[in-house]
C-alpha positions in Angstrom: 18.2 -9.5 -1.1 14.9 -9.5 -0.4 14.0 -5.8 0.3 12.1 -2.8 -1.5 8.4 -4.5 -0.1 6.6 -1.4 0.2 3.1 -1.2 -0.5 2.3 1.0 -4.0 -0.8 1.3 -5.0 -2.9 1.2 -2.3 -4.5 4.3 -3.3 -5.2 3.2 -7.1 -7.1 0.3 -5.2 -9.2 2.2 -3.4 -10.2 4.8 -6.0 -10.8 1.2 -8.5 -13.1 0.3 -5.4 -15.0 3.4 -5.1 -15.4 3.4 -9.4 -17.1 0.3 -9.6 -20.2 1.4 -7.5 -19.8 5.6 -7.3 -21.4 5.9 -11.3 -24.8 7.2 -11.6 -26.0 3.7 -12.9 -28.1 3.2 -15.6 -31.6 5.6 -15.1 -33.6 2.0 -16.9 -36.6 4.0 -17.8 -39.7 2.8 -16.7 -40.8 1.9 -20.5 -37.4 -0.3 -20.5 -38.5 -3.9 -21.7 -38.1 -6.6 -19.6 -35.2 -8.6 -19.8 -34.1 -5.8 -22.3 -30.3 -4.9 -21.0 -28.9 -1.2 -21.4 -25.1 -1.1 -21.8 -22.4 1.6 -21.6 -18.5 1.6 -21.0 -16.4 4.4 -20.0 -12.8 5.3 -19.6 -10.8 5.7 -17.1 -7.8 7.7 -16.8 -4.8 8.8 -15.1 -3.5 12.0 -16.6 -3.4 11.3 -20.5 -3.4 7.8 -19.9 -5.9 5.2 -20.3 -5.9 2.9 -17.5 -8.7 1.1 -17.2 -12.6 1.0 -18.0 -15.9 0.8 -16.5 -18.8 -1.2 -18.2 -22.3 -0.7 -17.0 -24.9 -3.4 -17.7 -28.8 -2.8 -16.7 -32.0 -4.6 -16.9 -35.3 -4.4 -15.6 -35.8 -8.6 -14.2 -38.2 -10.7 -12.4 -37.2 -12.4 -9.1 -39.9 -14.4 -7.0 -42.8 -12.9 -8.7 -41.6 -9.1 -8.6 -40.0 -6.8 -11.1 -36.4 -5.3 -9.5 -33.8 -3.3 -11.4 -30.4 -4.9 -12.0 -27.2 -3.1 -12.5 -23.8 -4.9 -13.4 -20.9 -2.9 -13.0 -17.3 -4.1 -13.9 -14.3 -2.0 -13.3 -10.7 -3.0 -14.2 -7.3 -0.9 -13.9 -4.0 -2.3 -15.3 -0.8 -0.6 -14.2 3.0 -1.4 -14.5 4.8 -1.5 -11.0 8.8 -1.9 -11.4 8.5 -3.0 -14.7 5.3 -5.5 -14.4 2.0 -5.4 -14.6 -0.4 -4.5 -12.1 -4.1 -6.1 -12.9 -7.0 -4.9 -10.1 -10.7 -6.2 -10.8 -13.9 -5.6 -9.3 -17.1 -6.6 -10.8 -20.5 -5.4 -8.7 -24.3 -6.9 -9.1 -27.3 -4.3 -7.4 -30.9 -5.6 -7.2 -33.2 -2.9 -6.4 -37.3 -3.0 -6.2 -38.8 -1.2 -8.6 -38.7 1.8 -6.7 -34.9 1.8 -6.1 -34.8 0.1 -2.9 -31.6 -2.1 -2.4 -32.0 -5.8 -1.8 -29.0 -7.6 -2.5 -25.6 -6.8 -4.2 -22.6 -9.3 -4.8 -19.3 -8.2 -5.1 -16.4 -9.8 -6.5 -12.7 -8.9 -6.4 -9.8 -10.0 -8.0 -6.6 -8.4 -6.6 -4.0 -11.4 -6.7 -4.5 -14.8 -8.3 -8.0 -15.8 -6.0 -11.0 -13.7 -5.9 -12.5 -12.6 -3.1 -16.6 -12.4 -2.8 -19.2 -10.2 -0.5 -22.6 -10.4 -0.7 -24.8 -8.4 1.4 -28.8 -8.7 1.7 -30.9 -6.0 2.9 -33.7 -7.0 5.8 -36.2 -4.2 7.4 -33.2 -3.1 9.9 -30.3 -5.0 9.4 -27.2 -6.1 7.1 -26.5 -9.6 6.7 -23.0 -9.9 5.2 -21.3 -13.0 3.7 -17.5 -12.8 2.7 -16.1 -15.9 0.9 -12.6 -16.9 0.1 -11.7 -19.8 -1.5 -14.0 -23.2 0.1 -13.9 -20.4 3.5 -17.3 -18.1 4.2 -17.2 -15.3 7.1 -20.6 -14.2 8.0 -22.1 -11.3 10.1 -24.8 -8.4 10.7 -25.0 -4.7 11.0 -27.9 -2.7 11.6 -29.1 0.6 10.0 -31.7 2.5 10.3 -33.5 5.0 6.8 -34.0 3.9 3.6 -30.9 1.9 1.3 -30.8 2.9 -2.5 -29.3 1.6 -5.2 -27.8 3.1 -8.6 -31.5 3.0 -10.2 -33.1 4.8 -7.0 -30.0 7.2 -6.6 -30.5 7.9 -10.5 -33.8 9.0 -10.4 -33.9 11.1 -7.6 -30.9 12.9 -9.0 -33.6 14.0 -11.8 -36.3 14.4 -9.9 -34.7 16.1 -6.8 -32.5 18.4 -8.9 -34.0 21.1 -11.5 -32.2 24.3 -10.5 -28.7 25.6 -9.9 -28.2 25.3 -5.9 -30.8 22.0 -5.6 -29.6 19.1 -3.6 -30.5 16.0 -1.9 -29.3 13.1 0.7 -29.2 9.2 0.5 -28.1 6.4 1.6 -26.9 3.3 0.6 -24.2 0.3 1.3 -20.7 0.3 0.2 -19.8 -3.3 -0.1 -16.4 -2.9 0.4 -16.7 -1.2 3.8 -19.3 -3.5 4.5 -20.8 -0.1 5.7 -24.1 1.8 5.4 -22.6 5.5 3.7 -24.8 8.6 2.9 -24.0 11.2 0.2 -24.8 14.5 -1.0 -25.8 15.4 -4.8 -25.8 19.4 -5.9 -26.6 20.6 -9.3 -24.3 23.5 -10.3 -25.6 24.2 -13.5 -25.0 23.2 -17.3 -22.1 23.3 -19.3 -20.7 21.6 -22.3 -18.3 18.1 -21.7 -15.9 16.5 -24.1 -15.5 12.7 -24.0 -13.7 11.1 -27.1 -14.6 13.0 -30.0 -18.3 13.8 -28.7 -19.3 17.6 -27.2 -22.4 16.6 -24.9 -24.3 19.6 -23.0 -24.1 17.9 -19.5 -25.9 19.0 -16.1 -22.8 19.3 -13.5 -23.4 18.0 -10.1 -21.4 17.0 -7.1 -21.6 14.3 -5.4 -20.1 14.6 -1.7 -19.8 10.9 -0.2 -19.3 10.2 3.3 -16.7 8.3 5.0 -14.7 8.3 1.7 -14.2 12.0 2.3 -14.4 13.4 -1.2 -16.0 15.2 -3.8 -16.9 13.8 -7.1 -17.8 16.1 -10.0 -20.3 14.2 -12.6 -22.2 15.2 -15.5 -25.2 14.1 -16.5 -27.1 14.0 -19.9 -31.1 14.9 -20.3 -32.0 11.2 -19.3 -30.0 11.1 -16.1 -27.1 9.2 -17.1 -23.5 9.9 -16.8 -21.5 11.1 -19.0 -18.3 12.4 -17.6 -16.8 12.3 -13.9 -14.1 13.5 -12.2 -12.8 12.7 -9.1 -9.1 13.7 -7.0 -6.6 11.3 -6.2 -2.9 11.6 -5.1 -2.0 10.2 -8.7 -4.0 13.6 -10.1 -7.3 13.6 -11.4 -9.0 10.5 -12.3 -11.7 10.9 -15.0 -14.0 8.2 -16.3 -15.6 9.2 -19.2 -18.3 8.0 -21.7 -16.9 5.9 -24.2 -17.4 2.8 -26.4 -15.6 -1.0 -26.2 -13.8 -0.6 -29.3 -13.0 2.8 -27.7 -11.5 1.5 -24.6 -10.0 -1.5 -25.9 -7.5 0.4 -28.3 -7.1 3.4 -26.0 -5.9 0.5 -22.8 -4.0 -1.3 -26.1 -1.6 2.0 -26.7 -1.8 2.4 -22.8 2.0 2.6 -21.8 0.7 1.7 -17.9 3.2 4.5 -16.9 5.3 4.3 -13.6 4.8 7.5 -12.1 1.4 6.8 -11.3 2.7 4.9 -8.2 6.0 7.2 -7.9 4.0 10.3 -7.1 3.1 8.5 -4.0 6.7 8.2 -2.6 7.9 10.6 -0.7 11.0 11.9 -0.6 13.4 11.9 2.7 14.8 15.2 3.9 17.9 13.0 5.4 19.9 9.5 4.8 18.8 7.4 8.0 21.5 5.1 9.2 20.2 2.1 11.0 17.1 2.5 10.0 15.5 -1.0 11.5 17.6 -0.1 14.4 16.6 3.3 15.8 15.4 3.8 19.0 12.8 7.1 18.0 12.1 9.0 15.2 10.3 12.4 15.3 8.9 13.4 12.1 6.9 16.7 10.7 3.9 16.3 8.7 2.4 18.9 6.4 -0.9 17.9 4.7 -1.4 19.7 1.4 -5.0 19.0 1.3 -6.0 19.2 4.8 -9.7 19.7 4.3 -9.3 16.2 3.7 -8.7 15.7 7.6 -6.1 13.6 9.3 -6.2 9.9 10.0 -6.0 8.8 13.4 -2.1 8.8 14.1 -2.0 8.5 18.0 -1.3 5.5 19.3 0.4 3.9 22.5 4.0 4.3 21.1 3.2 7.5 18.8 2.5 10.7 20.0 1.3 14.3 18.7 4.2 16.7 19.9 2.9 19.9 18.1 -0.6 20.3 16.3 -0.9 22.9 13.8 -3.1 24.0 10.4 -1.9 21.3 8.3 0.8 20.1 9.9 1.6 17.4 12.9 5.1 17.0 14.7 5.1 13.5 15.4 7.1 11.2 17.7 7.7 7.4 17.3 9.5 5.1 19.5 10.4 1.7 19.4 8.1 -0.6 21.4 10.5 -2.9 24.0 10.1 -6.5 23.6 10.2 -6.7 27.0 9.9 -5.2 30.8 6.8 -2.7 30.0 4.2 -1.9 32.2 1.4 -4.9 31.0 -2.2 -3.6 30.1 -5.3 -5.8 29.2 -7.8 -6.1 26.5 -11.4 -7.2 26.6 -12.5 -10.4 25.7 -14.3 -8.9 22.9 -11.1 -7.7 21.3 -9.4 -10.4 22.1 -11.8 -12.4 20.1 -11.7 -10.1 17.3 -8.3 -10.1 16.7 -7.8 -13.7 17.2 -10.7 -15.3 14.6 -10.5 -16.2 11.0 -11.6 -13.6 7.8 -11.4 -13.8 4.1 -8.2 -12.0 3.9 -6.6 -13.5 7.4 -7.8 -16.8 6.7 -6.1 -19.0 9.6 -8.1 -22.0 9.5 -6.4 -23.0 6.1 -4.7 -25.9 6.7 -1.3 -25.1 5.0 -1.1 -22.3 7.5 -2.0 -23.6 10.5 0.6 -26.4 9.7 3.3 -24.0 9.5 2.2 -22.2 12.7 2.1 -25.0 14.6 5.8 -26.0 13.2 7.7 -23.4 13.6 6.7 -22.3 16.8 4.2 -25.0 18.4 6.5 -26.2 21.0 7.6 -22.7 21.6 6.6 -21.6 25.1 8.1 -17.9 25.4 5.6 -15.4 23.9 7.9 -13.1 22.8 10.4 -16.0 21.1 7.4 -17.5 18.9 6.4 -14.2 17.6 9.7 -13.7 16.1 10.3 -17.1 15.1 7.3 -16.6 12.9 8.0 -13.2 11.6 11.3 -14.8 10.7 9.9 -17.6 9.1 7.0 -15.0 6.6 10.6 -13.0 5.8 12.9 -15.7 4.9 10.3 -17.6 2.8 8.2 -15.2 0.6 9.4 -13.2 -2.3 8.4 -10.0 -3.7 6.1 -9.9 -6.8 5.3 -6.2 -7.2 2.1 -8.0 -9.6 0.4 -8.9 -6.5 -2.1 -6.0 -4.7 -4.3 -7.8 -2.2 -4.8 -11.4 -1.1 -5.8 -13.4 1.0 -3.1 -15.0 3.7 -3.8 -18.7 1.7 -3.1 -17.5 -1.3 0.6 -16.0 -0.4 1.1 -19.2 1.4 0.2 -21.0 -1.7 2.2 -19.0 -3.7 5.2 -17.6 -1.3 4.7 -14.2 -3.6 3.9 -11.1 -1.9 4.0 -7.6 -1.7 4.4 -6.2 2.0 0.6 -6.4 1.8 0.9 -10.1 1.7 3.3 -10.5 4.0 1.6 -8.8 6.6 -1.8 -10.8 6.1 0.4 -13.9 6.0 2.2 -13.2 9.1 -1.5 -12.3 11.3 -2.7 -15.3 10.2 0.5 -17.1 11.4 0.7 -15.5 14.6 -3.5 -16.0 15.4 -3.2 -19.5 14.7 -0.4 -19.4 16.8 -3.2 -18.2 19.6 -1.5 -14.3 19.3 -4.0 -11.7 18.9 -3.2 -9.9 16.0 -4.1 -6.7 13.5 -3.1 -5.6 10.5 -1.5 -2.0 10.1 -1.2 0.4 7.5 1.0 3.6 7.1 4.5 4.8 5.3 7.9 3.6 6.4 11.1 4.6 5.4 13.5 3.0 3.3 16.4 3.9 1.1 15.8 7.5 0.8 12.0 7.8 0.3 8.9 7.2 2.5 6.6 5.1 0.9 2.5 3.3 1.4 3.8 -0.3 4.0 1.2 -2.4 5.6 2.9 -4.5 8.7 1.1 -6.3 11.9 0.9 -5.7 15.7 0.6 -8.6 17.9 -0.4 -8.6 21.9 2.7 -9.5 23.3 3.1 -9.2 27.2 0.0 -7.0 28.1 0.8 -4.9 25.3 0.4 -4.2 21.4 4.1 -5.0 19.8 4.8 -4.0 15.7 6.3 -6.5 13.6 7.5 -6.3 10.0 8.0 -9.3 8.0 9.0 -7.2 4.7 11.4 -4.9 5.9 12.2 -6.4 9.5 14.2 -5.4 12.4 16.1 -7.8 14.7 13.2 -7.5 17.3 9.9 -5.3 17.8 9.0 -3.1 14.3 11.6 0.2 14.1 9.7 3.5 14.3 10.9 4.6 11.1 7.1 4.5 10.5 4.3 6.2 10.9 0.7 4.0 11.5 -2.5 5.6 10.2 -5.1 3.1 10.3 -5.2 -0.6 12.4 -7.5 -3.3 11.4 -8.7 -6.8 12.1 -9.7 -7.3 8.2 -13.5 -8.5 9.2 -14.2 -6.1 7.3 -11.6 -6.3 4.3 -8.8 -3.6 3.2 -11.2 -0.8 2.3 -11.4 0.8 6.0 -7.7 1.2 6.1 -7.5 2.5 2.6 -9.8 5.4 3.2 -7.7 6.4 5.7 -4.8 6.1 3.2 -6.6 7.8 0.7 -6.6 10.9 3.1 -2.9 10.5 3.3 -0.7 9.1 0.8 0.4 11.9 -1.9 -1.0 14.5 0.3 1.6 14.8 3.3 5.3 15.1 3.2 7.7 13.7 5.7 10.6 15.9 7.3 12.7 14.2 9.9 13.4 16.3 12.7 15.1 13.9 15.2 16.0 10.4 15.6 18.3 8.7 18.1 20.0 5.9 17.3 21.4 3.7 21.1 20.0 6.0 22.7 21.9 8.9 20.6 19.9 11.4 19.8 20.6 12.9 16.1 19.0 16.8 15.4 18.5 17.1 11.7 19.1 20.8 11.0 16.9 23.0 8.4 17.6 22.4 4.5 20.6 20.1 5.8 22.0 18.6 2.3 21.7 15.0 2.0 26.0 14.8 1.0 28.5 17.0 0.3 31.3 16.5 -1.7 34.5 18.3 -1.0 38.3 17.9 -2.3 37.3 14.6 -3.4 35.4 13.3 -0.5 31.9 12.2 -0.3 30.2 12.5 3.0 26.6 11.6 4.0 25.5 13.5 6.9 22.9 11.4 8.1 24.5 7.9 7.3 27.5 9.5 8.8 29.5 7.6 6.0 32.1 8.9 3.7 34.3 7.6 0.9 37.3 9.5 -0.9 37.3 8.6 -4.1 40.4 7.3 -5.7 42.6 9.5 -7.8 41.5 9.9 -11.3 37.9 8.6 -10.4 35.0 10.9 -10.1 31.0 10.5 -8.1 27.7 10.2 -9.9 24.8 8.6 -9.5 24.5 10.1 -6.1 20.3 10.2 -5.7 18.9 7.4 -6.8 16.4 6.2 -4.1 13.9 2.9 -3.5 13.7 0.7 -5.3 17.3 1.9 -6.8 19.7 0.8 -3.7 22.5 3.0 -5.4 24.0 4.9 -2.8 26.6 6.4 -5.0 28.9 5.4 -8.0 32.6 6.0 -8.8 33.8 6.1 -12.7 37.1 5.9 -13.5 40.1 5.7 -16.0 39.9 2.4 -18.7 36.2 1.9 -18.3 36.5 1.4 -14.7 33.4 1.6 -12.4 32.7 1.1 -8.5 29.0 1.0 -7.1 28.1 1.4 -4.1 24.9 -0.2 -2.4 22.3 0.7 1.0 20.6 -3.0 2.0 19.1 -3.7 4.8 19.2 -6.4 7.2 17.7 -9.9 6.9 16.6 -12.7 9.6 18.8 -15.0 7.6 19.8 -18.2 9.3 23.5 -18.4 8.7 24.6 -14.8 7.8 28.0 -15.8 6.3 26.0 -18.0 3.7 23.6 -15.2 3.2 25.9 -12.5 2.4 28.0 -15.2 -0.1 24.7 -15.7 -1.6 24.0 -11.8 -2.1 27.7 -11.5 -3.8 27.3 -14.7 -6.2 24.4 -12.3 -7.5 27.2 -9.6 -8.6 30.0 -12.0 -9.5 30.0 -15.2 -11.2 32.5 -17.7 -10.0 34.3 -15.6 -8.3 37.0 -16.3 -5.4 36.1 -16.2 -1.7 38.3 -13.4 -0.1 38.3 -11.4 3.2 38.6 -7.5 3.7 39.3 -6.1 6.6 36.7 -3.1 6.9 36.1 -1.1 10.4 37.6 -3.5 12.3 36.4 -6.9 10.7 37.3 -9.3 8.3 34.2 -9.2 5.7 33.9 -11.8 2.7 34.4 -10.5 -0.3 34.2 -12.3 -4.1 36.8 -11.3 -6.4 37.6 -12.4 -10.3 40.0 -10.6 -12.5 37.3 -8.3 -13.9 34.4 -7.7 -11.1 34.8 -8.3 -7.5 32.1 -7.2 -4.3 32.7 -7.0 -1.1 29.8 -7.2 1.8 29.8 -5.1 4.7 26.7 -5.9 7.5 26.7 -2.8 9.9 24.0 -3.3 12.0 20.9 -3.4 10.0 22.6 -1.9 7.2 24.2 -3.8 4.4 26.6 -2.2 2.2 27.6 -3.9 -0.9 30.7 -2.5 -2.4 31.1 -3.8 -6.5 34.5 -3.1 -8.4 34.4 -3.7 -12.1 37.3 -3.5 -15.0 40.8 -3.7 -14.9 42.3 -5.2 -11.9 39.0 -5.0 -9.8 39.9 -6.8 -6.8 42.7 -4.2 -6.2 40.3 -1.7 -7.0 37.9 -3.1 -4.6 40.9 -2.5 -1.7 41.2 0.5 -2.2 38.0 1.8 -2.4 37.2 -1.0 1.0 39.7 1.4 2.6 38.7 4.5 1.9 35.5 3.7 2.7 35.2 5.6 6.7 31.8 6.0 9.2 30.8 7.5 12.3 28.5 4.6 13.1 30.1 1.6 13.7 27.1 -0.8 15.0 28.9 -4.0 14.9 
């Protein structure tokens, strides 16, 4: 079964992204000899963890008969994400005149497998741009207006501007990654001693207030300007890079245990069971920001509206977009063009893709019919590989491996070199019993902006189990969307308040439990499912939630067991074959039965010692596994004991 693709991690991205360029840089004294290069490393961490490093390289170099400040910086964070490792890679160049003027930097990231390169040049008034992704280069402009600095000039106007407690300072400069011009604020709060490693360093404390990322770093700084400690918030807790050493780093990320929670602590947990979910008609949902001086991403869109507005919190209502007979609306030419033309990450002139595109749903004539076909196609053909962040849509094609990042880049690039204007969209969805970081597309469809999920899909338009914070076109790369993220994910939780299910509406009442178990009986009041468990049998197991699809768990007498499993529904081409498939996973060689469950014969696998039975509700899949003595007659009787108040067949 192909499920679980939500996005972790987008947040770690973004903070990796911000490390590699938000360091004070190197202050290269002006008695630095040339060629000479300066080097420090630093730590980062998570917690007590060791995560990653940054290494800062600078030299003062001559370029067409001047002398300009280079800075190298290269940042890496390794993670483990259900159980494998998570690698994220970003090395920076900066060339700055003498006086810290920015000229040029070159970014490269590494994300996936392929790397991903920007590099910007700085005229009198304008940007000039270059992405490049594989043999593929995507150029354009932006102006600005001011003076650009880099690390160097930032550096020394941090000494010079800053003597006192209460002394500050502006400037500007470009964030690669946002292919943006941002400014920032530096204040010195005072002195105090820092403690990196084994070394007590009297530091000068500043903060460093940037915009458009929308948070406050605190940095310390030794006598010659350079950094020694910073600290910065993220929904995973603090991260702090700190001076250290290579040897240092490379025995601290050695013992590193790369510890899950990092990505846990940005799930968030459901206040209800929903049944259906890639079926339901509207959700309304209650947001309370915990950090709301962070602000709020833009949540209102065409299909989801702000009900209630308060301090901190948003009452939110989603509905499911119809495929079909809606008012049509138009978009500009400009837009149109936007979301229809090839980037480094939505790369549709590679010719793999534009092969598929033009196979699956060339001859396709209906609109609505080829977008499907080619969702369809993204879902039934990629797999999930938790080891993948970012990359580009000719790199998942390449390598069919994915997570629901990739599946949504793949599927925009699909869909525009079908000729349907596409963007890419980020936010949480739900999913077994958490909300958690998703990235999915929207594609003009019938005078109007359609979702559509390849990674957790529904049989037609997106579900509104979700809630959409930032859209995109990817010109510009992920960062965009991940600031909005960054304001968002570990910072708000999620309380379902309503959702209607054909056309049913469902109130979820205050503290409602998630189950209750009574004289033997298990019910779940929002899946509106219950199961009574055989005699001598008890329940465990009862809240395990993504990417654990246990929905509950029976133990009996003579080493007897019965699980119980939440799927969810799959654009499979022949069902019957898909759902033997997802038993042969659970039993080897077993026999192909039939149980009659709520009114239909569903196949089943069944062996003397472990049988499973499948039951496809809907969107939801239940698989029901019996092992030990006599299992298949276990698996009966459990099949028939097994009751719900939401039969979608």
């Amino acid at each position: 079964m192909k499920a679980g693709r939500i996005l972790l991690g987008l947040a770690v991205m973004t903070w990796l992204v911000f490390l590699a360029w938000s360091s004070a840089g190197l202050a290269h004294s002006a008695q630095s000899t040339a060629g000479e290069r300066e080097t420090r490393w630093y730590s980062v961490r998570l917690g007590e963890e060791t995560v990653g490093y940054v290494k800062e390289t600078g030299a003062r170099v001559q370029q067409a008969g001047r002398w300009h400040w280079q800075s190298l910086t290269e940042s890496k964070i390794v993670l483990k994400r259900l159980g494998q490792k998570v690698e994220m890679f970003v090395l920076y160049e900066h060339l700055e005149t003498e006086d810290g003027l920015l000229e040029k930097i070159s970014a490269d990231q590494i994300l996936a497998g392929s790397r991903v390169r920007t590099e910007i040049e700085v005229g009198l008034d304008k940007i000039k741009i270059k992405n490049i992704s594989g043999n593929q280069s995507f150029s354009r402009e932006i102006p600005y207006t001011g003076r650009l600095l880099g690390p160097v000039g930032i550096g020394r106007l941090t000494a010079e501007k800053l003597k006192k407690p209460g002394d500050r300072f502006e400037y500007q400069t470009v964030l690669a990654e946002l292919a943006q011009v941002i400014s920032g604020e530096r204040t010195l709060v005072g002195e105090e001693t820092v403690e990196c490693g084994r070394n007590k360093i009297l530091a000068r404390k500043i903060t460093d207030q940037i915009s458009r990322i929308e948070t406050t770093r605190e940095v310390w700084l030794d006598d010659e300007g350079e950094e020694i400690k910073a600290v910065e918030p993220s929904p995973f807790g603090d991260i702090v890079t700190c001076l250290s050493s290579e040897r240092e780093v490379e025995e601290a990320m050695a013992a590193s245990r790369g510890q899950e929670q990092f990505f846990q602590s940005s799930l968030v947990r459901a206040n209800v069971r929903l049944p259906q979910a890639r079926a339901l008609d509207r959700v309304v949902v209650r947001l309370k920001h915990n950090r709301p001086e962070l602000g709020w991403p833009e949540i209102e869109t065409e299909y989801q509206k702000i009900l209630e507005s308060g301090a901190g919190v948003r009452v939110v209502e989603i509905n499911r977009v119809p495929l079909r007979n809606a008012p049509e609306g138009q978009i500009s030419a400009g837009e149109r063009e936007q979301y229809l033309k090839p980037n480094a990450y939505i790369d549709v002139n590679d010719p793999e893709i534009k092969s598929v595109a033009e196979k699956v749903a060339g001859g396709e004539k209906d609109v609505f019919k080829k977008a499907l076909k080619l969702r369809d196609w993204v879902s039934r053909n990629l797999a999930f590989d938790p080891g993948f962040v970012f990359a580009p849509a000719s790199e998942v094609m390449r390598t069919k491996k994915a997570t629901c990042a990739g599946y949504a880049a793949l599927l925009a690039a699909l869909l525009r070199a079908a000729g349907l204007p596409t963007r890419y969209l980020m936010g949480m969805v739900y999913a077994n019993g958490i909300w958690g970081g998703h990235a999915w597309v929207e594609v003009w469809l019938g005078g109007r902006w359609v979702p559509l999920d390849a990674a957790l899909p529904s049989p037609g338009a997106a579900d509104p189990a979700r809630i959409v914070i930032a859209r995109s076109s990817l010109e510009e790369g992920p960062g965009e969307s991940l600031l909005a993220a960054q304001r968002f994910f570990g910072y708000v939780t999620i309380e379902v308040v309503e959702f209607s299910l054909k056309e049913r509406p469902i109130r979820i009442m205050p503290n409602q439990p998630l189950y209750e178990i009574k004289d033997g009986r298990y019910f779940n009041t929002g899946l509106q499912l219950g199961l009574r468990a055989p005699a001598g049998f008890t329940f465990n197991e009862l809240d395990r939630v993504w990417p654990d699809k246990t929905l509950l768990a029976l133990k009996g007498p003579d080493d007897q067991t019965v699980r119980l499993f939440q799927e969810g529904w799959l654009p499979a081409e022949d069902m019957e074959r898909y759902l033997l498939e997802r038993l042969r996973k659970e039993v080897n060689g077993g026999k192909v039965s039939r149980i009659r469950v709520w009114g239909k014969q569903r196949p089943a696998l069944v062996s003397t010692d472990k049988s499973a039975l499948a039951i496809l509700n809907g969107t939801d899949l239940f698989v029901v596994v019996a092992t030990g003595k006599n299992s298949e007659k276990l698996l009966a009787r459990v099949a028939a004991a097994l009751e719900t108040r939401l039969i979608a067949n």
